[in-house]
C-alpha positions in Angstrom: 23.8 1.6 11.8 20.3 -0.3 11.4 17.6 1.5 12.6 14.4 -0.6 13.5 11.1 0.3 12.5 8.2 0.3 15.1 4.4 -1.3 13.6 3.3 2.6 13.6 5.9 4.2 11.5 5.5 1.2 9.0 1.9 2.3 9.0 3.1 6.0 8.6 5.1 4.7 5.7 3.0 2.7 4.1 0.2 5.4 4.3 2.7 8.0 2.7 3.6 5.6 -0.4 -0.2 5.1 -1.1 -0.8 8.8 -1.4 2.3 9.5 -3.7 1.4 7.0 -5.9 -2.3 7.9 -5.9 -1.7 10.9 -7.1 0.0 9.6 -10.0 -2.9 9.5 -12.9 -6.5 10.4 -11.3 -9.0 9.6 -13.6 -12.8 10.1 -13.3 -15.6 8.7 -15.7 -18.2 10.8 -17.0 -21.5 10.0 -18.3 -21.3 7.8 -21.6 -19.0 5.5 -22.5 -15.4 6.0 -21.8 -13.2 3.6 -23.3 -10.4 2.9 -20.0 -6.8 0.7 -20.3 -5.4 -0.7 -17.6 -2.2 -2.6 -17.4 -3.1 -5.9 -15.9 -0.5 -8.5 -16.6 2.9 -8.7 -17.8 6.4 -8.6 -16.5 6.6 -5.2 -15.8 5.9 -4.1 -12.6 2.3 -2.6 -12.5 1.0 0.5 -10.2 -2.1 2.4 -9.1 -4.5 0.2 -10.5 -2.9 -0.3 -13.8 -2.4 3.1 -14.6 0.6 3.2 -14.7 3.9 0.7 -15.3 7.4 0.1 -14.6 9.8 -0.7 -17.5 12.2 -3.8 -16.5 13.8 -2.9 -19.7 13.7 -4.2 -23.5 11.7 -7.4 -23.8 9.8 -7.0 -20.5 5.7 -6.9 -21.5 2.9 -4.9 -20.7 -0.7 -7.3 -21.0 -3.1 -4.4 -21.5 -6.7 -4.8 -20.4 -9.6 -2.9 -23.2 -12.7 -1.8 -20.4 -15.9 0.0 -21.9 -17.1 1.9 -18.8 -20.9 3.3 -19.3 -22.5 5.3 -17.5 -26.5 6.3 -16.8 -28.0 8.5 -14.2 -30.6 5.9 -12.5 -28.4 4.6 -9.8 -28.8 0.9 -11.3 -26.4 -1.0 -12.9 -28.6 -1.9 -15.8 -26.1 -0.1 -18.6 -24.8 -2.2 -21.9 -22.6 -1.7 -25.2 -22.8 -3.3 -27.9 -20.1 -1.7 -30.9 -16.6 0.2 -30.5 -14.4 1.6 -33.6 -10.9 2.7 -32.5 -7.8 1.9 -32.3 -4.7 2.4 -29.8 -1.4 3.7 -30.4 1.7 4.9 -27.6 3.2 8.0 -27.6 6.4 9.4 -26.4 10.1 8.4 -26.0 9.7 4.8 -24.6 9.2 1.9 -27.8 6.0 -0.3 -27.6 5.5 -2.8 -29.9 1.8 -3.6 -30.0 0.2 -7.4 -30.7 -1.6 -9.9 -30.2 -5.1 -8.4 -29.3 -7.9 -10.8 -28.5 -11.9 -10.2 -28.1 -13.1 -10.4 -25.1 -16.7 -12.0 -23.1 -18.1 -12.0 -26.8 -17.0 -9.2 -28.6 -16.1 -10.9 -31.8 -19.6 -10.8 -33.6 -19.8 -10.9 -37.4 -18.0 -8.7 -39.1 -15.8 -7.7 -35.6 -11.9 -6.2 -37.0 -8.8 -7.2 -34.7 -7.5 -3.9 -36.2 -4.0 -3.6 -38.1 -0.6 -4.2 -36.7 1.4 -1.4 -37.7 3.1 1.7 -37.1 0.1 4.1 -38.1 1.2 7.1 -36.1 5.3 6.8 -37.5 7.1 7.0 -34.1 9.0 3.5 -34.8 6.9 1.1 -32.7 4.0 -1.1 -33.7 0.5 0.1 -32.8 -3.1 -1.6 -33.1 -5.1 0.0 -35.9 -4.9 3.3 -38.4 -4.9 6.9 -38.7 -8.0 8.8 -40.1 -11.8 7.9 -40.4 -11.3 4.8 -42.2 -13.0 1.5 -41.5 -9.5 0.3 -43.1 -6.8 -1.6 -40.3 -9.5 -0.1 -37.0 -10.7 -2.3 -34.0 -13.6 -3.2 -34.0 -15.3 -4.7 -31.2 -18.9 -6.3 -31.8 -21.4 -8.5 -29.5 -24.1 -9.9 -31.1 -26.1 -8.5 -28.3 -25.8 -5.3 -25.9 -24.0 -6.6 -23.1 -24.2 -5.7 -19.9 -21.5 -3.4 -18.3 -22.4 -5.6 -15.0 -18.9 -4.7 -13.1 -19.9 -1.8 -10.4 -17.6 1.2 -10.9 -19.5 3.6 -8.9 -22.8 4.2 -8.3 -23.9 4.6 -11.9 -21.6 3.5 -13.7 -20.5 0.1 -14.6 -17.9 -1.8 -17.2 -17.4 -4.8 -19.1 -14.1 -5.8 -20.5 -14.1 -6.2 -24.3 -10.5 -6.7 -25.3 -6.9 -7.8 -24.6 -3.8 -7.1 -26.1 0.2 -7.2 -25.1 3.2 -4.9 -25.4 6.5 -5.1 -26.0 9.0 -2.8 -24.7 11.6 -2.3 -27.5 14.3 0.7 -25.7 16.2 1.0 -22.8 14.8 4.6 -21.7 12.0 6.9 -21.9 8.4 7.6 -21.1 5.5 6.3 -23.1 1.8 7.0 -22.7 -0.8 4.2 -24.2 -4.6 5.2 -24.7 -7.8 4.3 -26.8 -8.1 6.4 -30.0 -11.8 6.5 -30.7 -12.9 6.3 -35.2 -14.0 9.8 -36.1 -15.0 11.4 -39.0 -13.4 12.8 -41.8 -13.0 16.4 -40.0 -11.8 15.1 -36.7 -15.6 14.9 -35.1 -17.8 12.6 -33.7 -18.9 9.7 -35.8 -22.3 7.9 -35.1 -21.2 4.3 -36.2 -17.7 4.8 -34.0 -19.6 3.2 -30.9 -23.0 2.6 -29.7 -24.4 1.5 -26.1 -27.3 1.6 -24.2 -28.1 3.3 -20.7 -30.8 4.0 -18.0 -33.3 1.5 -19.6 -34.4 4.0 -21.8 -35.3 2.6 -25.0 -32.6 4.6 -26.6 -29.7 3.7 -28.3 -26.8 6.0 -27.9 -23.9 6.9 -29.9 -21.2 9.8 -29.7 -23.3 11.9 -31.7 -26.1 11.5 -29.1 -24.2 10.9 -26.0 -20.6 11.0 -24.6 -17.6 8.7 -25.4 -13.7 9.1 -25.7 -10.9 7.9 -23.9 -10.2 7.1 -20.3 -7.2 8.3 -18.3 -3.8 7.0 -20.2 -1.8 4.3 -19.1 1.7 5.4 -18.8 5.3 4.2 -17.8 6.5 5.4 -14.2 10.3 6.3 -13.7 10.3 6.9 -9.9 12.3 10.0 -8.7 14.7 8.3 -5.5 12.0 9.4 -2.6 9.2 7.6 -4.3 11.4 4.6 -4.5 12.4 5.1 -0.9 8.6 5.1 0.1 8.2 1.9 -1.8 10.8 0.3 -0.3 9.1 1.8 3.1 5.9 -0.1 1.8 7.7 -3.6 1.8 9.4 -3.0 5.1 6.2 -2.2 6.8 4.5 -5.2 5.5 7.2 -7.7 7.2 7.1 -5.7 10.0 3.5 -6.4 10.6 4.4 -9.9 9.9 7.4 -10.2 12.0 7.4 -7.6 14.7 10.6 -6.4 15.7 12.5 -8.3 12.5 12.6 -5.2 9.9 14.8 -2.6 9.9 16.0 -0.1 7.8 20.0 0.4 6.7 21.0 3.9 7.6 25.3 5.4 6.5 
């Protein structure tokens, strides 16, 4: 039988779908630099903000957006960054091939690295840069200039995107997680020349020996379970119902 669906149980619905996927990957940013990925392009389909994608199988893409987020304590947006050493690699079941990364708002200063193309990490995809605390195959992403981190996050804390690069999804099945490796040192620790940025006005420079920077939140494939897809087909019926009252319904056995 078809079952319609009144303007406040779309709302219900809609409400509902937005919560699950909220839930999804939370991420916070702390004081310092976090280095954040978002998915932001591509034919895969793309959820809570970017955290998190939606295989359409070998040969779909992924357009992956490189965000340094910096933080101060002042309540004014007046944080910059000015050098990152990293690179990025995927874990997990699901094949990424990783390419074509491209500096972004000015981040390709003398002696900037577009980092190595290569399969650094031996899990049979292609990643963006290389193991260790070499200077050998990393990113590295340099303004002439600090640069202002002049997109509002929160309160204090702002970002400034710095990079782009694409994936390609090379297997039918499986779960990947993607995320910013940052350069250490030879023991695994922090490294002064792997990043520095400026907060708060200060006068100071800061760099992870002197402040705090790592990786963001991953971005990660999503393989929804049948109620989540149910809510998101909720989410699309809802929408035409509040666009054509009384048109939308739902097929019931």
């Amino acid at each position: 039988m078809i079952t319609p669906v009144s303007r406040r149980a779309a709302r219900r619905l809609v409400a509902a779908a937005a919560t699950t996927l909220a839930t999804l990957t939370p991420f916070s940013a702390d004081a310092g630099l976090i280095m954040d990925l978002r998915a932001i392009g591509g034919s895969a389909t793309i959820l809570n903000g970017g955290k998190n994608f939606i295989s359409a199988g070998p040969g779909s893409t992924i357009t992956i957006g490189v965000f340094a987020r910096v933080s101060g304590t002042n309540g004014i947006h007046d944080e910059t960054v000015q050098d990152i050493f990293g690179s990025f690699a995927s874990t997990g079941s699901l094949l990424l091939n990783m390419g074509n990364l491209q500096p972004v708002n000015a981040f390709d200063a003398s002696s900037y690295q577009l980092g190595s193309v290569q399969d650094f990490d031996s899990d049979g995809d292609l990643d963006i840069g290389s193991a260790g605390s070499t200077i050998t195959g990393k990113w590295f992403a340099r303004s002439g200039a600090p640069t202002s981190a002049g997109t509002p996050v929160d309160l204090n804390t702002g970002e400034v995107q710095v990079a782009v690069f694409n994936m390609t999804v090379m297997s039918s099945t499986g779960a990947a997680s993607v995320n910013f490796i940052p350069r250490t040192n030879s023991t695994g620790g922090n490294l002064s020349v792997s990043a520095v940025w400026f907060q708060d006005n200060d006068g100071h420079s800061y760099t992870p020996t002197s402040g705090s920077y790592g990786p963001g939140a991953p971005v990660t494939s999503f393989v929804p379970e049948p109620a989540a897809l149910g809510l998101l087909s909720l989410g699309s019926i809802a929408l035409c119902a509040r666009r054509r009252p009384g048109k939308c319904s739902l097929a019931t056995p």
